[in-house]
C-alpha positions as CSV (number, residue, x, y, z in Angstrom):
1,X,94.4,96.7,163.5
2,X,92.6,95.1,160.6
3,X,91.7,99.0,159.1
4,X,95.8,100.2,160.0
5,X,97.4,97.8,157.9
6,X,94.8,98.3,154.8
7,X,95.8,100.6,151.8
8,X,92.4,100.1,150.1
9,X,89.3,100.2,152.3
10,X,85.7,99.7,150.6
11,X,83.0,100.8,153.3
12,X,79.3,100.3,152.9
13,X,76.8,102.3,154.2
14,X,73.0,101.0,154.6
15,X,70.3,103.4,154.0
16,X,69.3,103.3,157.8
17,X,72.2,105.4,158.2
18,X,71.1,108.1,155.7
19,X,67.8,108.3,157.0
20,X,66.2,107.2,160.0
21,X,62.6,105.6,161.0
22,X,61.0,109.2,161.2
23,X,62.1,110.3,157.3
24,X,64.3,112.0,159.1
25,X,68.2,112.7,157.0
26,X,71.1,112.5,159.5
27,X,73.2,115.5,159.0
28,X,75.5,115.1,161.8
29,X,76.4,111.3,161.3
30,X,77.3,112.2,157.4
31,X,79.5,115.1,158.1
32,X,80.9,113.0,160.9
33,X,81.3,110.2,159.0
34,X,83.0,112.6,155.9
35,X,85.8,113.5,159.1
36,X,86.3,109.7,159.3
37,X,87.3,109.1,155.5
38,X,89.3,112.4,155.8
39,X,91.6,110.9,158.6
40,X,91.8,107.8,156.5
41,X,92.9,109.7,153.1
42,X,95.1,111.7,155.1
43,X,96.6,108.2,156.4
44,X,97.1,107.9,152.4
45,X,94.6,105.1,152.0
46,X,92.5,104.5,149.0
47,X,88.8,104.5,150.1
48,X,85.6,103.6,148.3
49,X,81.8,103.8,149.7
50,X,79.0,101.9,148.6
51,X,75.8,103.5,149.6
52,X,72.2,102.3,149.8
53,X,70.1,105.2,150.4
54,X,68.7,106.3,146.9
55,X,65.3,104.5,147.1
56,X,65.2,105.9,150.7
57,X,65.3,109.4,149.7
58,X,63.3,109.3,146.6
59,X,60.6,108.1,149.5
60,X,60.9,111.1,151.1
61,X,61.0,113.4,148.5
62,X,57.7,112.3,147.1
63,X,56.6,111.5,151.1
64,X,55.3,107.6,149.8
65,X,56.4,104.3,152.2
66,X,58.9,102.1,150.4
67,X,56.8,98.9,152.0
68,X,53.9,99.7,149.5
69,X,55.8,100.0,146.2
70,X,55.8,97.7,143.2
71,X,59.5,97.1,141.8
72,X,58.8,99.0,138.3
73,X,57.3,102.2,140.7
74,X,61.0,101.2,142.7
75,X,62.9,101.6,140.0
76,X,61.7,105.0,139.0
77,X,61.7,106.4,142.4
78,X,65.3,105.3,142.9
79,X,66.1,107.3,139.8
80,X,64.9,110.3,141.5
81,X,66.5,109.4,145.0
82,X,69.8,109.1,142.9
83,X,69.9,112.4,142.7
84,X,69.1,113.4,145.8
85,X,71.7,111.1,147.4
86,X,74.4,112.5,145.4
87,X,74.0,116.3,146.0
88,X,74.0,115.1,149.8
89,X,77.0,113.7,149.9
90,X,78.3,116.5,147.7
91,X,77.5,118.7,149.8
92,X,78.2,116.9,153.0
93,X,81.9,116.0,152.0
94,X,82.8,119.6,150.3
95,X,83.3,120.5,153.7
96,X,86.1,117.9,154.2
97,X,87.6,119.0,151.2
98,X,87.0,115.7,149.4
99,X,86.6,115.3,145.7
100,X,83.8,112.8,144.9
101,X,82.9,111.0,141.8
102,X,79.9,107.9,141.1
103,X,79.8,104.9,139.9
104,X,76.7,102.5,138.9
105,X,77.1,99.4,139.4
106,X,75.0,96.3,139.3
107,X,75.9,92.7,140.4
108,X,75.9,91.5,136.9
109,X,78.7,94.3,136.0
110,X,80.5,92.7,139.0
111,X,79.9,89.2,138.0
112,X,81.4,89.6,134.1
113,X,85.1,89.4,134.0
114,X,85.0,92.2,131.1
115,X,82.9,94.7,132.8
116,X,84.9,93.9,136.4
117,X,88.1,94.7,134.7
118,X,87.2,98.0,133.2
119,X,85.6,98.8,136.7
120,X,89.2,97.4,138.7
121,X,90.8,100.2,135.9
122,X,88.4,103.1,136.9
123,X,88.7,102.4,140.7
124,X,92.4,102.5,140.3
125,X,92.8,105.8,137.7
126,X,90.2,107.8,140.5
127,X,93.1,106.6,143.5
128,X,95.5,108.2,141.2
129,X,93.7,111.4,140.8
130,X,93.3,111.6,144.3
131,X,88.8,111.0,144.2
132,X,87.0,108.6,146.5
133,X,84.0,106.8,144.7
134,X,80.9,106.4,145.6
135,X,79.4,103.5,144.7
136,X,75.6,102.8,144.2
137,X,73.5,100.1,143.3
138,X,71.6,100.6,139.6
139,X,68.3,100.3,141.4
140,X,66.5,102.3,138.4
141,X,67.3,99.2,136.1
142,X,67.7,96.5,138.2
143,X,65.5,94.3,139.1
144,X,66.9,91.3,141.7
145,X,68.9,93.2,143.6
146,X,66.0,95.3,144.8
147,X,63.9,92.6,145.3
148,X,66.3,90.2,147.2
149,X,68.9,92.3,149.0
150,X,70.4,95.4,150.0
151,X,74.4,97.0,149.0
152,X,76.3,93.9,151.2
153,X,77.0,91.2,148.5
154,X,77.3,94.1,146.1
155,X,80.2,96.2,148.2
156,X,82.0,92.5,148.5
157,X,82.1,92.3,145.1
158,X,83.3,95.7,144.9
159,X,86.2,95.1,147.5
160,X,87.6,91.8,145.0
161,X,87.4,93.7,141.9
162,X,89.1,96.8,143.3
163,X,91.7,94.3,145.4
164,X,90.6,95.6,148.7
165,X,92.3,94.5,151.7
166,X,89.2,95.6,154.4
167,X,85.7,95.6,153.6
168,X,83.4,97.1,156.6
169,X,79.5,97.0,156.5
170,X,78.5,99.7,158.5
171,X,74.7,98.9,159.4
172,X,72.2,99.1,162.6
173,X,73.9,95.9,164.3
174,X,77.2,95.6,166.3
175,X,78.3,92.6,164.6
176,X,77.0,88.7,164.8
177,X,76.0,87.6,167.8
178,X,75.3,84.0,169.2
179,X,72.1,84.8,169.4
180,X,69.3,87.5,168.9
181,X,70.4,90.0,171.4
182,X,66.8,92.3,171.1
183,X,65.5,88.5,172.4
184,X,68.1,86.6,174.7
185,X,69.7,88.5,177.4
186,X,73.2,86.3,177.3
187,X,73.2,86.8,173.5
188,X,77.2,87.9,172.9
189,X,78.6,89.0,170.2
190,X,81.9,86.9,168.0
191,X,85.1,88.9,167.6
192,X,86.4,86.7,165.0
193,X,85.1,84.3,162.6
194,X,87.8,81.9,160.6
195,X,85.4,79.9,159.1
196,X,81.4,80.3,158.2
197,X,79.9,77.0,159.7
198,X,76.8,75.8,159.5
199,X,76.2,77.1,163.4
200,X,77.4,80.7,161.9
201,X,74.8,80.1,159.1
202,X,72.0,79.5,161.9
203,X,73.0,82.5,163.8
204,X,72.2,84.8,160.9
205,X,68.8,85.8,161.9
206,X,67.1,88.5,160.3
207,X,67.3,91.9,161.3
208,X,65.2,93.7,158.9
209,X,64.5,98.0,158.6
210,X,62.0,100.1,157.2
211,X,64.3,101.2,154.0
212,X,66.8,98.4,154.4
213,X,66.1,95.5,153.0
214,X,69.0,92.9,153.7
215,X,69.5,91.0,156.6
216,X,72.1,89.3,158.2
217,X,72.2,86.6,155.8
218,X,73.4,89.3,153.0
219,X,76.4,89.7,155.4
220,X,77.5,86.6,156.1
221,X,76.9,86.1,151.8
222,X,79.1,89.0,151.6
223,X,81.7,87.5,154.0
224,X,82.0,84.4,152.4
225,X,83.1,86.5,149.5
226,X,85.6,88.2,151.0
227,X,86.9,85.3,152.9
228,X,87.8,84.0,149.0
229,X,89.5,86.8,147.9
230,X,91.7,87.5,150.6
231,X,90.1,90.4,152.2
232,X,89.3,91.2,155.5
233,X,85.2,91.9,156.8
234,X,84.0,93.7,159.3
235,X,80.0,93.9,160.6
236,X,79.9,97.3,162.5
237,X,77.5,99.4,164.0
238,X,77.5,102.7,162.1
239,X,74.9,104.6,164.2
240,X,77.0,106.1,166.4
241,X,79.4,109.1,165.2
242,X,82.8,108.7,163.8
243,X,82.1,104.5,163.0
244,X,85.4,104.0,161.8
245,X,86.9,105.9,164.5
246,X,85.3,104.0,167.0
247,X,86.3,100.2,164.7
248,X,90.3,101.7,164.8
249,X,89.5,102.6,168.8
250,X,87.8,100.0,170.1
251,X,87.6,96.9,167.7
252,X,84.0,96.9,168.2
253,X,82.7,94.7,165.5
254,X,82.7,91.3,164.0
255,X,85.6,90.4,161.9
256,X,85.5,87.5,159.3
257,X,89.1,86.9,158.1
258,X,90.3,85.6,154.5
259,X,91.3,81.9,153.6
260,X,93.7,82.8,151.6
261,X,95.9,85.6,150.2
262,X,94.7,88.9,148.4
263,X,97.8,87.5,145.5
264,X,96.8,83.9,146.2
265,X,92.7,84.6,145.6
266,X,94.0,86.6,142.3
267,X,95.5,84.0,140.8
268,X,93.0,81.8,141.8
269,X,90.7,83.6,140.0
270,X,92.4,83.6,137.0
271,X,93.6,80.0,137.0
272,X,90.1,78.9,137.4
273,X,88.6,80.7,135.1
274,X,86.8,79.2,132.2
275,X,88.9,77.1,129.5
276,X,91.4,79.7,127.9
277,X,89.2,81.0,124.6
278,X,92.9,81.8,122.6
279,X,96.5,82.0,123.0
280,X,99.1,84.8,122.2
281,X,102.6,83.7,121.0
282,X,105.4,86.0,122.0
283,X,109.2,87.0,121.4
284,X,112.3,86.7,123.7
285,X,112.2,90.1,124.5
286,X,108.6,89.9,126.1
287,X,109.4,86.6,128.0
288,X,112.2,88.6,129.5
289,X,109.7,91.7,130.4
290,X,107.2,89.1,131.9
291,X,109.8,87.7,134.4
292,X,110.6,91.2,135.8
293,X,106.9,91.6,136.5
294,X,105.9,93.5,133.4
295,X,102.5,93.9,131.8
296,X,102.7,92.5,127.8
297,X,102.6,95.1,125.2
298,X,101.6,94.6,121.7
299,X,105.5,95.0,120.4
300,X,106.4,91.3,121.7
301,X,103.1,89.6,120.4
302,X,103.9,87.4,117.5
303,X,100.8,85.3,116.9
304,X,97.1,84.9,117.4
305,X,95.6,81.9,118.1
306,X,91.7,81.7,118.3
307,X,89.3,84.0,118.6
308,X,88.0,85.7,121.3
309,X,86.9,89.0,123.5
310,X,88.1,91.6,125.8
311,X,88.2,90.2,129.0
312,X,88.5,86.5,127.9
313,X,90.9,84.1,129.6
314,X,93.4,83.8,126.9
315,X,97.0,81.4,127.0
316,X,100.5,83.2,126.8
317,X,103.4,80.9,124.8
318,X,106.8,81.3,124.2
319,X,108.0,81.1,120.4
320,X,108.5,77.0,121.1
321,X,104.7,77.0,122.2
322,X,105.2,76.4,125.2
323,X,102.8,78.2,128.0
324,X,104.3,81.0,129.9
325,X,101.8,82.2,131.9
326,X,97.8,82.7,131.7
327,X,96.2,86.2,131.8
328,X,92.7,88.3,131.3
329,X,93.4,90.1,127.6
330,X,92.4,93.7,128.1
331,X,91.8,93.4,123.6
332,X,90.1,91.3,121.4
333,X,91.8,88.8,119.2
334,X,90.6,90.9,116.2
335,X,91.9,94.4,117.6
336,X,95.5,92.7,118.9
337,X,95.7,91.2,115.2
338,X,95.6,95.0,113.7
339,X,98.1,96.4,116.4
340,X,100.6,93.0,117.5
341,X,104.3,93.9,116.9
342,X,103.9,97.4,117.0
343,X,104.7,100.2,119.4
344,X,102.1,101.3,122.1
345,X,102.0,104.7,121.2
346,X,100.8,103.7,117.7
347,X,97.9,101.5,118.9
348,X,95.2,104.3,119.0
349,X,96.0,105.6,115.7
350,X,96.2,101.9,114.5
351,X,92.9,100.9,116.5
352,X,90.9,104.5,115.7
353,X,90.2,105.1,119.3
354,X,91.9,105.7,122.6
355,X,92.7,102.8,124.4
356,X,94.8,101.4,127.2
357,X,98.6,100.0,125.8
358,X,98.9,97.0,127.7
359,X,97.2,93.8,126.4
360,X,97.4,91.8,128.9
361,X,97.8,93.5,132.7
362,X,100.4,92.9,134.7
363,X,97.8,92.1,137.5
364,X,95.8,90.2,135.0
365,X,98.3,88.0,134.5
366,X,99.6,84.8,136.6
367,X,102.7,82.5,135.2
368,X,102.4,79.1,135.1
């Protein structure tokens, strides 16, 4: 029910599913898998992967054991695996007829607001022209993430940036279970989780592959993330074929349900962010655009307060300095002084570069 009513679906992918304990790429699952995000495009639903994998194959190509490598030999080998993962996929979906693009991500491009914003843009210009990204982790540069965790907390971040309604970890496990179920017998697994308790902490036990290199603790890290920005999380199993045919089918899976609102966890966000670093003063005309759920443009700025950067929390007043609303400027204070009061289609000519027109983003933007 959960995947139905979603019109952006991040899924993630663990590299267990790319390759399996005998080096062995699974063929069939993938071009199965590409059916699966064919019936959801052709449902009209925005999809984006996130896939482990390219450490995985750069093992293989090169026929070393992941368990013996030092992070700086890692880091290399995922550079070559990148490669390898890509054309796979390439080659896997072309046969589905879907067009594919990457993106690099690490968790620090997720965790600053400027770099999250200009991802949030990309994810939503590829929807547009009708490509499904594929997300993977920087592994060749980073350094953490390999060490401490696989895609999960990544792909969470991924789903709030992008304003995902579903996120579904497809991995080797059906979901959380009360206990161990390859040790206890009555282990059974939880359908829904409203709230991560310290008992649903103590259940996360580890469940650790040869190429993966999360457990279920990554998950439940990855839930909590969801559960704050009002997006829906599934643990599935993703071994079997068709994975999200089978979720939609059978509700096979653990689902962790949000706290709050997709809007509400938006605005939270942006309310919360660090103390406002400016403020932008603004005519009658742009009050008036504001209140019938327009972005701002640079024609209805009047003043500059402050300085500060793309991506910086930033104040928006009325002309008797009084705040309006609070908002995520998508210009510096130095570039909206050269193009305020003007017309967006004179900003890149003003600016010397192409840009976006709006200042501050509709969806950046909450009124107080």
């Amino acid at each position: 029910m959960h995947l139905k009513n979603s019109k952006t679906i991040v899924i993630k992918i663990g590299s267990s599913l790319i390759i399996d304990d005998k080096k062995v790429i699974r063929k069939k699952w993938l071009v199965e898998f590409a059916k699966d995000i064919k019936n959801l495009l052709n449902q009209k639903k925005n999809v984006i992967i996130v896939s482990s994998g390219a450490i995985a194959l750069g093992c293989k190509k090169l026929e070393l054991n992941k368990k013996n490598l030092k992070l700086d030999k890692s880091q290399a080998i995922a550079s070559i695996g990148q490669i390898e993962l890509m054309n796979l996929f390439k080659k896997t979906f072309n046969l589905m007829k879907i067009n594919l693009s990457q993106i690099l991500l690490t968790l620090e491009d997720t965790e600053q607001r400027r770099r999250a914003i200009n991802a949030k843009r990309t994810f939503e210009n590829l929807f547009k022209l009708g490509f499904v990204p594929i997300v993977n982790e920087n592994d060749s540069i980073a350094t953490s993430e390999i060490k401490y965790g696989d895609n999960d907390r990544l792909a969470s971040r991924v789903a709030q940036i992008s304003g995902a309604d579903c996120l579904v970890l497809l991995s080797d496990v059906d979901g959380l279970y009360t206990k161990n179920p390859k040790i206890y017998k009555d282990a059974r697994m939880i359908k829904e989780i409203n709230n991560i308790d310290f008992q649903i902490e103590k259940v996360a036990t580890k469940s650790v592959g040869e190429y993966g290199t999360g457990g279920m603790k990554t998950k439940i890290d990855a839930a909590k993330i969801c559960q704050h920005s009002g997006c829906v999380m599934a643990i599935a199993n993703g071994l079997t074929l068709n994975p999200i045919k089978k979720i939609i089918k059978k509700n096979s899976c653990t689902w962790f349900l949000p706290k709050i609102s997709k809007l509400d966890a938006r605005k939270k966000w942006i309310i919360s962010s660090v103390s406002p670093k400016g403020e932008l003063v603004i005519d009658d005309g742009a009050i008036k655009a504001l209140t019938k759920g327009k972005s701002l443009l640079a024609a209805g700025i009047k003043k500059i307060n402050g300085k500060f950067n793309k991506g910086d929390h930033i104040k928006i007043l009325d002309k008797n300095m009084n705040e309006y609303a609070r908002g995520l400027s998508s210009f510096s204070s130095d570039e909206i002084s050269k193009i305020r009061g003007q017309h967006s289609n004179k900003i890149n000519d003003l600016l010397g570069y192409i840009t976006k027109s709006e200042v501050v983003h509709k969806d950046d933007m909450v009124e107080i």
